[in-house]
Each structure stands twice: as structure tokens, then as C-alpha cells.
C-alpha positions as CSV (number, residue, x, y, z in Angstrom):
1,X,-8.3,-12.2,-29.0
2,X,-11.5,-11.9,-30.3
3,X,-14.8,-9.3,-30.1
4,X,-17.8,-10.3,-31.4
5,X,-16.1,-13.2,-33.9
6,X,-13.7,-9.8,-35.0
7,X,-10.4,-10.3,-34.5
8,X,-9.1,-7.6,-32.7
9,X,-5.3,-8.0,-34.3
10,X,-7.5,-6.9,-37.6
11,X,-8.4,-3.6,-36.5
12,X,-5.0,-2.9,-34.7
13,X,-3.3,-3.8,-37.9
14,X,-3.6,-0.6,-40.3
15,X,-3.4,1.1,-37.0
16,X,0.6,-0.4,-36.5
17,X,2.6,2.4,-38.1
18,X,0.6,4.8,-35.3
19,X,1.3,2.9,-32.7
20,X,4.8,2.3,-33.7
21,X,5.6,5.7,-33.5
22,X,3.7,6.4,-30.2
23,X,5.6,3.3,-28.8
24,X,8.8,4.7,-30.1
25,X,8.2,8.4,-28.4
26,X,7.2,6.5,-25.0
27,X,10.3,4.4,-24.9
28,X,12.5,7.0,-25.3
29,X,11.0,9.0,-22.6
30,X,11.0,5.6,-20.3
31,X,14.5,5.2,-20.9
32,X,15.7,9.0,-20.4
33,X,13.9,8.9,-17.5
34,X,14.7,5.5,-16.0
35,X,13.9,3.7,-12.4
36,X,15.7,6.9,-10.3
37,X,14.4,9.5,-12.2
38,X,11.1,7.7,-11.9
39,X,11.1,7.3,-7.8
40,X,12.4,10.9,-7.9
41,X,9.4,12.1,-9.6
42,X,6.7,10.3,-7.1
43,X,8.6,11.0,-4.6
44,X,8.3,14.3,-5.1
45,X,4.4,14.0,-5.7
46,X,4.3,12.3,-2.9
47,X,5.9,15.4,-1.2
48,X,3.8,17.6,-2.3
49,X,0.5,15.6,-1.5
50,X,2.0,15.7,2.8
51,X,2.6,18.8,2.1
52,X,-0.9,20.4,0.7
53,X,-2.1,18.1,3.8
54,X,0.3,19.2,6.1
55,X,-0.9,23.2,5.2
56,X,-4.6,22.9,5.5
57,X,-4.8,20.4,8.3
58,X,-2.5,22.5,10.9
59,X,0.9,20.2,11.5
60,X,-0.2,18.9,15.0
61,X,-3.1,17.1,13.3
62,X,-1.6,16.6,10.0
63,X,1.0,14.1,12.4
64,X,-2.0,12.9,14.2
65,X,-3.6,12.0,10.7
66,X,-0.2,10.9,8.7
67,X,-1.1,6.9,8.9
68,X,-4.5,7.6,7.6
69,X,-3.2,9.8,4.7
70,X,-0.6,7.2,3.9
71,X,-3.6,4.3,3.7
72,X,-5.1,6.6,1.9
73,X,-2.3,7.1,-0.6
74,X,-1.5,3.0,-0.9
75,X,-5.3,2.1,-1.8
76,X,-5.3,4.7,-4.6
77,X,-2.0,3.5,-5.6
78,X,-3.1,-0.2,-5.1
79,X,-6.2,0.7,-7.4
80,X,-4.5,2.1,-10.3
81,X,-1.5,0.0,-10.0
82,X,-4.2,-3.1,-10.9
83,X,-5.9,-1.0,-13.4
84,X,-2.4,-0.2,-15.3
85,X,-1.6,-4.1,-15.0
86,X,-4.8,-5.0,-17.1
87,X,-4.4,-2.4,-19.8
88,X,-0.2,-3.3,-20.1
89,X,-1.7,-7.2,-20.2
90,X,-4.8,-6.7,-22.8
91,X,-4.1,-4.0,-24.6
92,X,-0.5,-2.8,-25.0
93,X,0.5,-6.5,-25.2
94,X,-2.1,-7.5,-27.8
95,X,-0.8,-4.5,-29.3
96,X,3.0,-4.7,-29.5
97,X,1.8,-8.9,-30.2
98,X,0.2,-7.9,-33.4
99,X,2.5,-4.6,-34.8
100,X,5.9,-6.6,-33.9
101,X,6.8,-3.9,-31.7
102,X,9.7,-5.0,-28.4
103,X,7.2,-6.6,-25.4
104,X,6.1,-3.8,-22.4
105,X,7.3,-5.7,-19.3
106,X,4.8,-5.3,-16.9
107,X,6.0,-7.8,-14.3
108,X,6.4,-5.0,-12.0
109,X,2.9,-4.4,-11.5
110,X,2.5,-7.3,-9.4
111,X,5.7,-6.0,-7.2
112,X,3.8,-3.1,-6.6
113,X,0.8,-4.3,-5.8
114,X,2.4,-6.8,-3.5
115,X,4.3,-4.0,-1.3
116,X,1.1,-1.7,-1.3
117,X,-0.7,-4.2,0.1
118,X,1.8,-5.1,2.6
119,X,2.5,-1.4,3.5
120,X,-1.8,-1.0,3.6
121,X,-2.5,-3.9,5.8
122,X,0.3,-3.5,8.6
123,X,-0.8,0.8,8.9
124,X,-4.3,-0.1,8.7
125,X,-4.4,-2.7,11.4
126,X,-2.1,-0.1,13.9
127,X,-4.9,2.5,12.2
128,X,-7.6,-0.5,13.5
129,X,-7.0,-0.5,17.0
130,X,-7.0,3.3,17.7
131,X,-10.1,3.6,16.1
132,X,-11.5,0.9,17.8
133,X,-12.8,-0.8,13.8
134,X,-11.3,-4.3,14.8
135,X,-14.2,-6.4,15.1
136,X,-14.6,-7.5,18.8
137,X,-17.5,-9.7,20.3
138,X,-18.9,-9.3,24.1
139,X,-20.5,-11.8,25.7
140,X,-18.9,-11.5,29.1
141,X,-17.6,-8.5,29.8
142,X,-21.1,-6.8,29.7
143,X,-21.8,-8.7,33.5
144,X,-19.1,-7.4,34.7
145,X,-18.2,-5.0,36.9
146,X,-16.2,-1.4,35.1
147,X,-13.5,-2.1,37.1
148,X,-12.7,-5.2,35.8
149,X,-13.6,-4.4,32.3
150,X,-10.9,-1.8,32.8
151,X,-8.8,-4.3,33.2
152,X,-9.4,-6.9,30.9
153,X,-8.9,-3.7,28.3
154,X,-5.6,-3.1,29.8
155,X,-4.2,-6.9,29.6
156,X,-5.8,-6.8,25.6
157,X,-3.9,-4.1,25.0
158,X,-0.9,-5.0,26.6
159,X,-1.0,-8.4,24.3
160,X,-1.8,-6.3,21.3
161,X,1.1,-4.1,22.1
162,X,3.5,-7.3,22.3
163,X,2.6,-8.9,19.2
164,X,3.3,-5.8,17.4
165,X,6.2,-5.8,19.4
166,X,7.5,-9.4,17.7
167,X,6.3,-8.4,14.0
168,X,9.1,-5.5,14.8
169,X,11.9,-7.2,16.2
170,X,11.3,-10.3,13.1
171,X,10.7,-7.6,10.6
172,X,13.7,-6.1,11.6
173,X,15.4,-9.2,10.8
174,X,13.7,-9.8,8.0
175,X,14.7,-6.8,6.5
176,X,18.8,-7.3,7.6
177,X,18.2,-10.9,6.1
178,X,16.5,-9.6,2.8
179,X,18.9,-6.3,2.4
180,X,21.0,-7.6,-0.5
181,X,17.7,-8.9,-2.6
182,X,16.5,-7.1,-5.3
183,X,13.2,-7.6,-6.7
184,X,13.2,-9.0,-10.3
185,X,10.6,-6.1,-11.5
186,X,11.4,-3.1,-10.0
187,X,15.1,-3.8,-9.5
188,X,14.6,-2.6,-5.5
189,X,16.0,-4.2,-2.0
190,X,13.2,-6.8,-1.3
191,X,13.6,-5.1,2.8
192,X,11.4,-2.3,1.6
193,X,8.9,-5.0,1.7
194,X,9.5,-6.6,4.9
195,X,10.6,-2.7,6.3
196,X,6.3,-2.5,6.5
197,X,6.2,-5.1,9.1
198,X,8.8,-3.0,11.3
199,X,7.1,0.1,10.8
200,X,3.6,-1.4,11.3
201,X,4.6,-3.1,14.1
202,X,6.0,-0.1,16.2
203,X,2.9,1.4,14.7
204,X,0.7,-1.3,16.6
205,X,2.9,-0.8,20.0
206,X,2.1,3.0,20.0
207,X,-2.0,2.6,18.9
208,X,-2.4,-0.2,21.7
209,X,-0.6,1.8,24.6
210,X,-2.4,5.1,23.8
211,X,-5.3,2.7,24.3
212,X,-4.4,2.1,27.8
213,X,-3.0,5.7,28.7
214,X,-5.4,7.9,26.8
215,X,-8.1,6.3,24.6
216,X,-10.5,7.8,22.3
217,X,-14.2,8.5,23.7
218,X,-16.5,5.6,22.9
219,X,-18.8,6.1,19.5
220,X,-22.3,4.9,20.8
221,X,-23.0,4.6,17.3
222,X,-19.7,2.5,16.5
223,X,-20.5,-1.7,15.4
224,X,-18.0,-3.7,17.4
């Protein structure tokens, strides 16, 4: 790779016995530690964030709020899981390339972005429908009379509420099919990814039949 007609594997070179070490201190830490020990500690991270949430939100609306914290969670984790996958690419492989040093895999990055964005797509679209952000056009319904809108709202609902009924029940599957697969990154049961669609899903169910039972107050100010 090349900057400005420099070749960068020039400058990294009297930089190698540095690095060397550095990589040597890292490896050790990454083996001692290891896939558990790793899922232990964001687990407990990730404890500790529901919790601090949990504690100054009150727990009725900290349960209220829990899909919105998670989204929130996934699109941070989706953002610095890409950023980590372009510095392990262009930098740490351009350096362990040019010092001789044993390759960083990084094939797990695209894992991980892979189940973040399944796990943020399924919660946001259950998310979606209580808050009313799908995007919906009227061109009828405005002629007609409440009474009927009522109920055209009721049978959308009802059909939202059974196709996240099916992605359940074929996520469920999905995941009894998929339980003995094990990712070739992270070395984890490929159901964890499918296991979105099942939790989305009954997500979806419970969104669309609050819409019918008890829905928000309409936004005024809200684009449809």
C-alpha cells in the first residue's frame, strides 16, 4: 500500500521490533482471555448499561423502553464493529504483512455485523409499528367515515400481528434446524442468528395488538 508514492511497509519497517512486542503482549491477553471470557466480559457491560438504565428511568418504563435501549445498544455496536473491521483489514494486516508477525483474523467482524443487523432490523420494525415510523400513504381512508377507519386500523393490525406471528413460528424452526451450527468466526450456534426472528416476531405480535387495544395518541406533527 502506498501514500503519496511512499510505501507505507517503509515507514512500518524500523517500527517492527515495537510492534512485535505490542502484538506479543495483545496475544497473550487474547488467548488468556479467550471467546468465554470475552462474552463474559460484555455481558457483564452489557449488564451494567440495563442496569444504570434500569435505575434512572424507574423499572416500569425502563421495561417499557428495553427494545429501544437494545436498538440503541446494536447500532453502536454495529458502528464500531465496522470501524474495528477496517483498522484489523488496513492497518493491523498491513502491519503483521510487513513485520512477519502470525495474521489477526478478523473474519469475525462480519459475523458480528451480520447478527447486529439482524437483531436491529427485526426490534426496530416491532419498535416501527408502536411508534407509528412505518411509512404509510392515505389516499382513501381520509373520505371515510371514523368508524370505518377504525376498522380498517384493526384488520392492518390484525395482518401485521400474523406475519409476525409466521416469522416466529419459522424462526423457531430455524433456530431448532440451525442449533448444531457453529459459525466459522465466532465459533457460536448459528440459532442466535435466526433466535432474532423469534424474538422479533413475538415482538411484532405484541406492538400491533397494543395498536388495536391501547394505541399511542396521534403526533400531529408525525410524517406518515
Amino acid at each position: 500500500m502506498t501514500i503519496l508514492a511512499i510505501e507505507v511497509g517503509n515507514l512500518i519497517k524500523p517500527l517492527c521490533p515495537a510492534f512485535g512486542k505490542t502484538y506479543d503482549v495483545f496475544a497473550a491477553g487474547a488467548n488468556a482471555l479467550g471467546l468465554g471470557g470475552l462474552a463474559i466480559v460484555l455481558g457483564l457491560v452489557l449488564m451494567l448499561i440495563l442496569a444504570v438504565s434500569a435505575f434512572s428511568m424507574g423499572f416500569g418504563s425502563f421495561i417499557a423502553n428495553l427494545p429501544g435501549i437494545l436498538v440503541t445498544i446494536l447500532i453502536s455496536l454495529a458502528i464500531v464493529n465496522l470501524l474495528l473491521g477496517v483498522f484489523l483489514r488496513y492497518v493491523v494486516g498491513e502491519v503483521t504483512y510487513t513485520c512477519d508477525l502470525d495474521n489477526v483474523p478478523f473474519t469475525w467482524v462480519e459475523e458480528v455485523g451480520e447478527m447486529s443487523l439482524a437483531w436491529l432490523t427485526l426490534l426496530g420494525a416491532g419498535i416501527g409499528i408502536r411508534a407509528r415510523s412505518h411509512f404509510t400513504l392515505h389516499f382513501v381512508t381520509p373520505m371515510l367515515a371514523p368508524s370505518v377507519v377504525r376498522g380498517l386500523d384493526i384488520l392492518n393490525h390484525l395482518m401485521i400481528a400474523g406475519v409476525g406471528a409466521l416469522a416466529t413460528w419459522y424462526g423457531i424452526g430455524l433456530v431448532k434446524l440451525n442449533m448444531g451450527l457453529e459459525s466459522p468466526g465466532l465459533g457460536i450456534s448459528v440459532a442466535y442468528l435466526y433466535a432474532s426472528s423469534v424474538i422479533g416476531g413475538a415482538l411484532i405480535v405484541v406492538y400491533a395488538i397494543s395498536m388495536i387495544f391501547a394505541p399511542p395518541p396521534h403526533d400531529p406533527d408525525a410524517i406518515h
